[in-house]
C-alpha positions in Angstrom: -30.9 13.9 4.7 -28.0 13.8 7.1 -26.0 16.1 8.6 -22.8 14.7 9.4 -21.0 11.4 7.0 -18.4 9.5 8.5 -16.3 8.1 5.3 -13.7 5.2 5.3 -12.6 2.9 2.3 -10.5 0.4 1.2 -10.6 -2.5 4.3 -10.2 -5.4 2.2 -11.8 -7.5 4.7 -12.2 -11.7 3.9 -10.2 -13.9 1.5 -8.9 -17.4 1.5 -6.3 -18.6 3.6 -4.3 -16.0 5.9 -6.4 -13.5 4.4 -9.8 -14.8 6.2 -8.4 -12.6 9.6 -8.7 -9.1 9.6 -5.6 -7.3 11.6 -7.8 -4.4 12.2 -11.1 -6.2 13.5 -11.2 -4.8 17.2 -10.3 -1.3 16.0 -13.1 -1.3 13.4 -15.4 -2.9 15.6 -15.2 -0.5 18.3 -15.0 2.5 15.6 -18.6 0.8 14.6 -19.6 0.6 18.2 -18.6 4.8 18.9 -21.2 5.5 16.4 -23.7 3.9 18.0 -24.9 7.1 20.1 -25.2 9.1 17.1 -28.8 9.6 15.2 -30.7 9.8 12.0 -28.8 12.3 10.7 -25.6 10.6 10.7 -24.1 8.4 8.0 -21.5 6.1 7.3 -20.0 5.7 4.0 -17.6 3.1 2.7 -16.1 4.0 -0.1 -15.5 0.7 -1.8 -13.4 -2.0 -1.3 -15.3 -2.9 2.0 -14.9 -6.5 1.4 -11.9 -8.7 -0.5 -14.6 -11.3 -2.4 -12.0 -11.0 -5.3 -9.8 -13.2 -2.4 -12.4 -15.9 -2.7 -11.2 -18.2 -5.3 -13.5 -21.5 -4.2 -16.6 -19.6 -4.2 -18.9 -17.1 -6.6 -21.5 -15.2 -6.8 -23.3 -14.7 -3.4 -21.9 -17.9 -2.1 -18.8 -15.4 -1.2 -21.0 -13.1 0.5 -22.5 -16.0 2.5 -18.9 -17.3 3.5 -17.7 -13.5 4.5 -20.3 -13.5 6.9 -19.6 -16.4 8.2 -15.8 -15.7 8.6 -16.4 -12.0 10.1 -19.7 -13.4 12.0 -18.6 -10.2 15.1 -18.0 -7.9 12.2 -21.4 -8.5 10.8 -23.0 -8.2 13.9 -21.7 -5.3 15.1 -23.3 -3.6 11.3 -26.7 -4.8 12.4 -26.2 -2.7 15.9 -24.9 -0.1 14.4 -26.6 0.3 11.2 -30.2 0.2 13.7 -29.0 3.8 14.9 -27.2 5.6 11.8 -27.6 5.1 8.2 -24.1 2.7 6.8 -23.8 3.1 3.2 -21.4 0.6 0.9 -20.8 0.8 -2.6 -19.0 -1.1 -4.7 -15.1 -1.4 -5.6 -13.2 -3.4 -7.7 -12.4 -6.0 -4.7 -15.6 -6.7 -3.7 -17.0 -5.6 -8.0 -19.8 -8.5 -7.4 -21.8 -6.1 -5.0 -22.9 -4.0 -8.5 -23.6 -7.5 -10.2 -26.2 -9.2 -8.3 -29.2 -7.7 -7.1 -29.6 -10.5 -4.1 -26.5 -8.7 -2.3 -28.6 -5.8 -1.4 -31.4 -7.9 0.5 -28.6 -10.3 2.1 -26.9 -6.3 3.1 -30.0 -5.2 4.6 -30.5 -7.7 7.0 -27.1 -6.2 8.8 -28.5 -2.8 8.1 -26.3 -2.1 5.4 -27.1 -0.5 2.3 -25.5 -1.5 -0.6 -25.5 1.4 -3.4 -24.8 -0.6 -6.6 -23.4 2.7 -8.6 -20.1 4.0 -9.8 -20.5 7.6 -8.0 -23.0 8.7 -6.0 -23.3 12.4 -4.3 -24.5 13.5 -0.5 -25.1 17.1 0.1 -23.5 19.3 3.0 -24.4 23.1 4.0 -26.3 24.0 0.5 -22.9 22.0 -1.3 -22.8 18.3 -3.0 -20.0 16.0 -2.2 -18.9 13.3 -5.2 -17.8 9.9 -3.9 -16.7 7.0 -5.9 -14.0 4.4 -5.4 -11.9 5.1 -8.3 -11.4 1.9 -9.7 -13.0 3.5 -13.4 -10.1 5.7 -13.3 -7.1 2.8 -13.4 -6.7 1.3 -16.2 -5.7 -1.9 -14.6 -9.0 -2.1 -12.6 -11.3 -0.3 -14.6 -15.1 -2.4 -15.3 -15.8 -2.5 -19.0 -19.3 -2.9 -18.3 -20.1 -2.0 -14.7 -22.7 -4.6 -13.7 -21.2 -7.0 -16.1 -20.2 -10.1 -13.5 -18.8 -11.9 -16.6 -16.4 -8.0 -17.5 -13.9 -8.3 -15.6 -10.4 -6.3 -16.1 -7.1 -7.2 -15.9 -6.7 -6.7 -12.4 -9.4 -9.1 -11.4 -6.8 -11.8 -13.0 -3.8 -10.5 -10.8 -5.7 -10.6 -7.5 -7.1 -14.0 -8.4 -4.5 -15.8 -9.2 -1.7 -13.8 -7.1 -3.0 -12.3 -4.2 -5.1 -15.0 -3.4 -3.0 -17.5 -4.3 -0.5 -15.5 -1.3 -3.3 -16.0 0.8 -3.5 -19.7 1.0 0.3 -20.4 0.7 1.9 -17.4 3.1 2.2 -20.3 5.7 4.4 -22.0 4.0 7.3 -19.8 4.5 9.8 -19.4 7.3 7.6 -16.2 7.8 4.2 -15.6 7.5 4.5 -12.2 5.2 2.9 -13.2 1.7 -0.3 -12.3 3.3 0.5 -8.8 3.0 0.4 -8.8 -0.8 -2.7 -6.9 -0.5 -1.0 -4.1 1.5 1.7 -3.5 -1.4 1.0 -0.2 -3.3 1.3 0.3 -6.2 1.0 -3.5 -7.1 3.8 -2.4 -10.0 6.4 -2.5 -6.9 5.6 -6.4 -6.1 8.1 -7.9 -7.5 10.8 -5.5 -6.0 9.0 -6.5 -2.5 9.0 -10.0 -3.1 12.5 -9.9 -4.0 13.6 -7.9 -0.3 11.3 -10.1 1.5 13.1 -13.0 -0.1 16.4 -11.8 0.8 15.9 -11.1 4.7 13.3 -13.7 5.2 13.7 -17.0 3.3 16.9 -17.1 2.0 18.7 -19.7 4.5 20.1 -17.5 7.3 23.8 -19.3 6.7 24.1 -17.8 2.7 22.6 -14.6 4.0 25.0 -13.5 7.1 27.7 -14.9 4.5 26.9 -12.7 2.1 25.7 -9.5 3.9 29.6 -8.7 5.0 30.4 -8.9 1.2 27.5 -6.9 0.1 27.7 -4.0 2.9 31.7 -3.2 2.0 31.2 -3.6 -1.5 31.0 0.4 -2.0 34.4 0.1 0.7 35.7 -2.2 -1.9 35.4 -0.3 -5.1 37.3 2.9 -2.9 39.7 0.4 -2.1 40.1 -0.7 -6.0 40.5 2.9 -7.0 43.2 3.4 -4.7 45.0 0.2 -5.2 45.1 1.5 -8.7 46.1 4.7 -8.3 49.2 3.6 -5.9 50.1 1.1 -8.4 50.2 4.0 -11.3 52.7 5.8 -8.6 49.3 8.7 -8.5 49.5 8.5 -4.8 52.7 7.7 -2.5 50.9 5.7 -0.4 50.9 1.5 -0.1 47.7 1.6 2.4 45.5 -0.1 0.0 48.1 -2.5 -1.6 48.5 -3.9 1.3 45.3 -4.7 2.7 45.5 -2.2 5.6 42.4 -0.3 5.9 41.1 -1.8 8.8 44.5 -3.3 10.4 43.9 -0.6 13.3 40.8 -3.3 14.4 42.8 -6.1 15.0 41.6 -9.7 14.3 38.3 -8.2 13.0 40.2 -5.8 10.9 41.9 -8.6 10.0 38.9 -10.1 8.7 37.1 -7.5 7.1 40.5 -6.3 4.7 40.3 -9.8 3.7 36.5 -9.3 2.4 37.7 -5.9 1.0 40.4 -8.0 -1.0 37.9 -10.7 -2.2 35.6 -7.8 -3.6 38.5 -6.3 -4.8 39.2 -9.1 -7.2 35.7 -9.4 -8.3 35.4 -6.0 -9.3 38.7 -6.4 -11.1 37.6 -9.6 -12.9 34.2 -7.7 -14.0 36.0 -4.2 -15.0 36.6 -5.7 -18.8 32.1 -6.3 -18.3 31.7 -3.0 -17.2 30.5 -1.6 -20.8 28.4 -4.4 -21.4 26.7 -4.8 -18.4 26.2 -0.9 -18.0 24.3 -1.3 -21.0 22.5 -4.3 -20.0 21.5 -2.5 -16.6 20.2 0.2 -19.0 18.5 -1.4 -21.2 16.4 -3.8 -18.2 15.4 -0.2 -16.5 14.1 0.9 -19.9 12.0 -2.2 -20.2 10.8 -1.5 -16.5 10.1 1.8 -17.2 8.2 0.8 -20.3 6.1 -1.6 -18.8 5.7 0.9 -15.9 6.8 -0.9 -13.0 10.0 1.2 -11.9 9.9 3.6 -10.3 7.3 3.0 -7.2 7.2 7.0 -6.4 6.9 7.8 -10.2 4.0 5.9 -10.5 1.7 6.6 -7.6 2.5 10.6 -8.6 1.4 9.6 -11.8 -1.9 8.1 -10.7 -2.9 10.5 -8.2 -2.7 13.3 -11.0 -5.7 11.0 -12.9 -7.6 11.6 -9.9 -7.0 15.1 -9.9 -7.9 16.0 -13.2 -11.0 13.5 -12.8 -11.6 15.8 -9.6 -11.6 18.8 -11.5 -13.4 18.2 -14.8 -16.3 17.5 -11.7 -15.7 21.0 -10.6 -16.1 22.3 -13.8 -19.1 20.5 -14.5 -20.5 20.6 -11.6 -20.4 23.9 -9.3 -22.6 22.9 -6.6 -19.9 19.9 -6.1 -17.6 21.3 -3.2 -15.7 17.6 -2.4 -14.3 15.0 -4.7 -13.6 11.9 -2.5 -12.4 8.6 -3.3 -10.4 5.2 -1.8 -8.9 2.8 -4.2 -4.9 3.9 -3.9 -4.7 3.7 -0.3 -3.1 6.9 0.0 -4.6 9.2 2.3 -4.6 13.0 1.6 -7.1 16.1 1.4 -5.5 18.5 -1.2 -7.2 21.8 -2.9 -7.3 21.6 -6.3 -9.1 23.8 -9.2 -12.5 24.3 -8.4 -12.9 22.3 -5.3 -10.9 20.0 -2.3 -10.0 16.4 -3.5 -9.9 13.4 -0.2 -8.3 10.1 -0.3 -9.9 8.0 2.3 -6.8 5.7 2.0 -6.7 2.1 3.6 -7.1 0.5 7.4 -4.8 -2.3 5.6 -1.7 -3.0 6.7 0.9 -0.4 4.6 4.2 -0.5 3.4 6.4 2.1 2.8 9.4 1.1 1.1 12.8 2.4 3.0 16.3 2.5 1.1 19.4 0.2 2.6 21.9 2.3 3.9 24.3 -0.2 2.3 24.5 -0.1 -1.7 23.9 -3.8 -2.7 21.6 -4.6 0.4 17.8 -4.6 -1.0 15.7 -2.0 0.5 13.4 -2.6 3.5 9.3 -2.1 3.2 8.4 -0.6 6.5 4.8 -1.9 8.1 2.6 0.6 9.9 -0.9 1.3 9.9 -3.2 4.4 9.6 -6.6 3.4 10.5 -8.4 6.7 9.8 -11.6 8.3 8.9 -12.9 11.4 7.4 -15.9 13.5 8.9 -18.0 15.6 6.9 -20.3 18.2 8.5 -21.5 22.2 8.8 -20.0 24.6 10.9 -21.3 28.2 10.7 -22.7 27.9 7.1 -19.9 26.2 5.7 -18.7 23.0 5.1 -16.2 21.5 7.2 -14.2 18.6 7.4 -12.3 16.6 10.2 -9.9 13.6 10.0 -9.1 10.8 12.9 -7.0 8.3 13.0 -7.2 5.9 15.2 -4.1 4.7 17.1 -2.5 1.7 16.3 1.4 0.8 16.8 3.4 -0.1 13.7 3.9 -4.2 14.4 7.2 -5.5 15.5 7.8 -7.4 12.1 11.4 -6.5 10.9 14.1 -8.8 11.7 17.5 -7.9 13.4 19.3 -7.2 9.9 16.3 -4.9 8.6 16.3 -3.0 11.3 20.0 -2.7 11.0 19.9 -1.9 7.3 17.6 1.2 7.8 18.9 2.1 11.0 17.8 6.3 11.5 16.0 6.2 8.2 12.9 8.5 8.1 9.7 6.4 8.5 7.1 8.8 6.3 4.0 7.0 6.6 2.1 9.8 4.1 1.4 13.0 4.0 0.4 14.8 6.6 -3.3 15.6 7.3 -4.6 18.7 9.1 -7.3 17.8 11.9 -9.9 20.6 10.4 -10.4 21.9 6.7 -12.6 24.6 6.1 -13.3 24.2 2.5 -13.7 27.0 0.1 
């Protein structure tokens, strides 16, 4: 029985295309290498989602595990060194869901010193206390296995990633940049098409239309002022003839010049759509009920909303379970150690690439998806009786990704990337 269990989740690693090379390999590698020094009564768990073979699309069965090892050959090798000193544990997630279907994965594992625990949930215990780990895929309804073991049961998720994600995977080089790779990293996968649409804006829309439309789009709040005021001078409300005549930014010269003239051109539009307004209020009503309805606005709603499944989950454990002290699971990619009723609840959260989506600071300019990485891991162990647990991260700079107008477009907006995480629970 160990002492001391390392726990990460949710690395995704392998999948066609793009997808075959993992960002995070020398960090992970070298995490795998720190543990060398430790002994018996250390072990690492992965809390599922080790491995993308959902991303394999040309191969099944253990055909994928064959051609994950021979993408991630330094990966693999690096388990066999380490898993020779400390215990490495897998078990399943819905991502790499083949692991619980066929019995020859746990032989093929075990050659790297890996063992493969083919199980839903699973428990360790820690200072006289039992900790629950699963990956949390049973708990989503999009994800969730019918019959877990089932290679033929697959749920509705297995469909998306196939035939989505994958499909991203093999064609993200076809675009003027490379970012359909990071698919995966999008959470929840509701928000997609909201992503897909920003990253068509600032990244493959011809730069001509968009630096032609951007001046229109960032004074369009400017030009509706202006349209009230026109109005309201014309209706002898104010005494003034500033917005009549197309001086709000006369002080500016040529450029001034320039940008009353966009002010004007946005003016008309918004005159020539005021008889719509009604209508298309309605309209714009009616598509966010629809989105609501088929739950994919809005992003924040919906992670709130699954992370309360967890917590319930967590605590009808509790309740069953006293000797159960730590309800731990991946599969959101949201990091956090909360207290709940009857016990502490960890999300491992993700060494993918993560977005967090930041608003325009201009009204009709989509909103910008932030990249940045948390590589982190969780450390279970006994101190003084009690159970105690520590959280890492290891340091890794947010890549230089955004262009010029993104940048712009959230310039001084808060980058949150999650909640933060003390370096040392004590749990109850």
């Amino acid at each position: 029985m160990a002492s001391e269990y390392y726990f990460v989740s949710d690395l995704h690693i392998g999948g066609d295309g793009a997808l075959q090379k993992c960002s995070f390999e020398d960090e992970f590698v070298e995490f795998l290498a720190s543990l060398e020094n430790k002994g018996s009564e250390t072990e690492l768990l992965i809390v599922g989602d080790s491995f993308g073979l959902w991303e394999f699309t040309e191969l099944d069965g253990m055909a994928k595990l064959e051609g994950l090892i021979r993408q991630q050959r330094r990966l693999f090798d690096q388990f066999r060194v380490t898993g020779s000193r400390i215990r490495i544990t897998i078990i399943p997630g819905n991502h790499d869901y083949e692991l619980a279907c066929f019995p020859e994965f746990i032989a093929r594992l075990r050659e790297f010193n890996v063992h493969l625990e083919p199980a839903v949930a699973l428990t360790r215990e820690i200072a006289g206390r039992r900790i629950w780990i699963e990956h949390g895929m049973q708990l989503d309804e999009h994800n969730h296995m019918p019959d877990f073991g089932n290679p033929h049961a697959n749920p509705v998720g297995f469909f998306i990633t196939r035939h989505i994600v994958a499909t991203a995977g093999k064609h993200s080089s076809f675009g003027r940049y490379n970012w359909l790779k990071d698919m995966q990293s999008v959470s929840p996968l509701e928000a997609i098409p909201h992503w897909m649409m920003s990253n068509y804006f600032y990244r493959e829309m011809h730069s001509i239309l968009r630096w032609i439309l951007v001046p229109f789009m960032a004074l369009f709040s400017v030009s509706v002022f202006a349209v009230i005021g026109s109005l309201l001078e014309e209706f002898g409300v104010i005494g003034t003839t500033l917005f009549n005549d197309n001086q709000i930014f006369r002080p500016l010269g040529f450029v001034g010049d320039i940008l009353d003239l966009i002010v004007m051109v946005n003016g008309i539009i918004i005159l020539f759509l005021l008889p719509l307004l009604i209508p298309l209020w309605i309209l714009r009503r009616d598509v966010i009920q629809t989105l609501e309805r088929f739950q994919l606005l809005p992003e924040e709603g919906l992670v709130i909303k699954k992370e309360s499944v967890y917590r319930e989950a967590a605590e009808a454990v509790f309740r069953q379970n006293p000797d159960v002290c730590l309800y731990i699971f991946g599969h959101t990619h949201h990091a956090y150690i909360k207290k709940v009723e009857g016990g502490t609840v960890i999300n491992t959260g993700t060494w993918l690439k993560q977005l967090t989506r930041l608003p325009s600071r201009f009204w009709l300019l989509p909103d910008v998806y932030y990249p940045h990485y948390c590589l982190n891991y969780f450390v279970m162990r006994e101190e003084a009786g009690r159970p105690v647990v520590d959280y890492h991260v290891v340091p890794r700079e947010a890549p230089a990704e955004l262009s010029l107008l993104q940048r712009l477009v959230i310039f001084r907006r808060a980058k949150e990337t999650g909640a933060a995480i003390p370096a040392k629970t004590v749990l109850d």
